[in-house]
N, C-alpha and C positions, 0 to 999 in steps of 0.2 A: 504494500500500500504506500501511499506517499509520504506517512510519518518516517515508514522504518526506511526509502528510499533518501529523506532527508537527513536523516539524525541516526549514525552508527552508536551500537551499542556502546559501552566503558566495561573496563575492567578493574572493580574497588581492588586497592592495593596491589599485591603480588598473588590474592588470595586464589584466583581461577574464576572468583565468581562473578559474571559479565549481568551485566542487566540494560537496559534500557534506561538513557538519564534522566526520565520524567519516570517518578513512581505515580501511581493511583493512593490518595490516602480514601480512603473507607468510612471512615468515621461517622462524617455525612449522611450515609445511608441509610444507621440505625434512629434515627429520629432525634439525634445531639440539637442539629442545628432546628429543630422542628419538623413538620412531617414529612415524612420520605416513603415513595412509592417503589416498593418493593422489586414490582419486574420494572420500572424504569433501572431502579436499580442494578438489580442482576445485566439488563440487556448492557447499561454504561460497562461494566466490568467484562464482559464477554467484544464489546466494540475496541475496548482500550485493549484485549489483547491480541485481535485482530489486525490492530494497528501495528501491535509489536513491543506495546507498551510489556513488560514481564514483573516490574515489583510490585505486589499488593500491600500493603499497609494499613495494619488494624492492630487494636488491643481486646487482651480478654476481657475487658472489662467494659470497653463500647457496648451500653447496653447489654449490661451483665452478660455477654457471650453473643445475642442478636446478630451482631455483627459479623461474630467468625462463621454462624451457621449461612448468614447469606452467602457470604466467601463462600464458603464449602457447596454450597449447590450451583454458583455459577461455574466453579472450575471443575466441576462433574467432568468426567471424560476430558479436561482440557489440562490438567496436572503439570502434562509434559513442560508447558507453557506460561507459568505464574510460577513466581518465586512468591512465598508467604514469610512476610515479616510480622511476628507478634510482640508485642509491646505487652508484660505482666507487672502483676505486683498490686494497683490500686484494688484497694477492697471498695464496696458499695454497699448499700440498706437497701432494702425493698422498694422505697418510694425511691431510689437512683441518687439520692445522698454520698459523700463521697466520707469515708472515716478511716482513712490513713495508707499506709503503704507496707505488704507483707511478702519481704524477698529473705526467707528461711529458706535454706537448703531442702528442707521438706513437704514447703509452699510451696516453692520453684517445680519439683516433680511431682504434686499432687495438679498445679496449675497446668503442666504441659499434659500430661493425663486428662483432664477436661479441653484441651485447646486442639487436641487432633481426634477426638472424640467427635468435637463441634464442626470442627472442618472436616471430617471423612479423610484426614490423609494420613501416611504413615511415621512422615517426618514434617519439620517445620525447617527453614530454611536459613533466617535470621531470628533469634530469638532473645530479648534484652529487658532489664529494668525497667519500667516508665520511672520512675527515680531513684534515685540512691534512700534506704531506710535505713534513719539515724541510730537504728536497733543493732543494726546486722552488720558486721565487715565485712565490706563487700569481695574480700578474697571469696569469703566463704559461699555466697551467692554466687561467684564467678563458677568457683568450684564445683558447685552441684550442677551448673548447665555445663561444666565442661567433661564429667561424666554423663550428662544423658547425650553429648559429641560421639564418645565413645560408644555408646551404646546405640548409638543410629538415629534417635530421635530429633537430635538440632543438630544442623549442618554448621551454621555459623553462629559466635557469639556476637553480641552489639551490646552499648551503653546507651544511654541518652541520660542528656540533660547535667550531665559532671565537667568536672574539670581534669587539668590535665595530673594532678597529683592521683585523682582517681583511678585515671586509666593507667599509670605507669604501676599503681598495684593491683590493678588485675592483669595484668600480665607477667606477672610473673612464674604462671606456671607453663613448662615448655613444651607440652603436652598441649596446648589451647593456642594449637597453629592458626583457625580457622574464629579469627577475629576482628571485628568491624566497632567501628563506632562513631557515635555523633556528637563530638564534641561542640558544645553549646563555646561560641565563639564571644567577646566580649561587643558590645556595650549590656548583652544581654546577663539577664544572674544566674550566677550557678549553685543551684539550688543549694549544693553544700556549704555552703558559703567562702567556696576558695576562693580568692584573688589576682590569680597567675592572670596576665594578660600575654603570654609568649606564646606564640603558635609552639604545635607539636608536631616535631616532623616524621612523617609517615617512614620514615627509613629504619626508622630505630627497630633494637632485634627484637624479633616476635611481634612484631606491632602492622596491626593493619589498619587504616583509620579511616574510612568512609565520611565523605561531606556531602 
């Protein structure tokens, strides 16, 4: 089609993994921004992959899961062709209230258990914090998703919304080849409340850093 004639894919870091530089974020869909029609929906996610679009973008927690099942029925039979990025961690109340952030090593694999459950697939593809929780070292969250790496379930890890002291200690296991992330760049805040304004340079060892 004419997107994917105009605009070659990229390849984040050194990792292998090629995507298409416009993602689809999702979010939209589940009724965040107000109401959203369903097959308009599904058909947007089935045209953007047509196009050549391949990153999907969603959280478990868009409409307490809503959102991954729409996912999971547009890429019915189309798998081969969307990369699934899940954003976990925010917990919700029944009325859609937001009450805190839970990245336990034992949240983290109870939450991917429900996220490929909801999407019908076998693996997820990018899989990361919606924030850092001021509970948890984040080694240890790193940790747990980089055994369910090992185990087939996430392909890749990602951060969002940290800084760069963050990322340099989750990397430090060298075993968690397959690493991405979105570091929240300054004038914006990081929610930890680091202050580094120095870029981070994607070179450094083990380090994969998607923008």
């Amino acid at each position: 089609m004419t997107t994917q004639n105009q605009i070659q894919p990229r390849q984040l870091g050194s990792t292998g993994l090629t995507v298409f530089p416009i993602a689809l974020g999702c979010m939209g869909m589940s009724g965040i921004y107000g109401a959203a029609d369903e097959n308009e929906s599904i058909a947007t996610i089935q045209a953007a992959l047509d196009d050549g679009i391949t990153l999907l973008d969603t959280g478990d927690f868009y409409a307490s899961g809503h959102n991954e099942m729409l996912i999971g029925r547009a890429i019915k039979d189309r798998r081969d062709q969307a990369l699934v990025s899940v954003k976990f961690g925010a917990l919700r109340t029944p009325d859609g209230g937001w009450i805190g952030i839970d990245t336990r090593p034992a949240s983290v694999k109870n939450f991917v258990a429900y996220s490929l459950n909801r999407l019908g697939i076998d693996h997820i593809d990018i899989y990361r914090p919606a924030r850092l929780d001021p509970q948890v070292p984040i080694e240890d969250t790193i940790g747990a998703i980089a055994e369910l790496v090992k185990a087939g379930y996430i392909r890749y890890i990602g951060l969002s919304e940290v800084g760069v002291d963050t990322i340099r200690r989750a990397i430090i296991y060298d075993a968690m080849c397959n690493f991405l992330s979105n570091l929240t760049p300054n004038p914006f805040p990081i929610r930890e409340g680091e202050q580094e304004s120095k870029p981070l340079s994607a070179s450094g060892r083990g380090m994969e850093v998607g923008f």
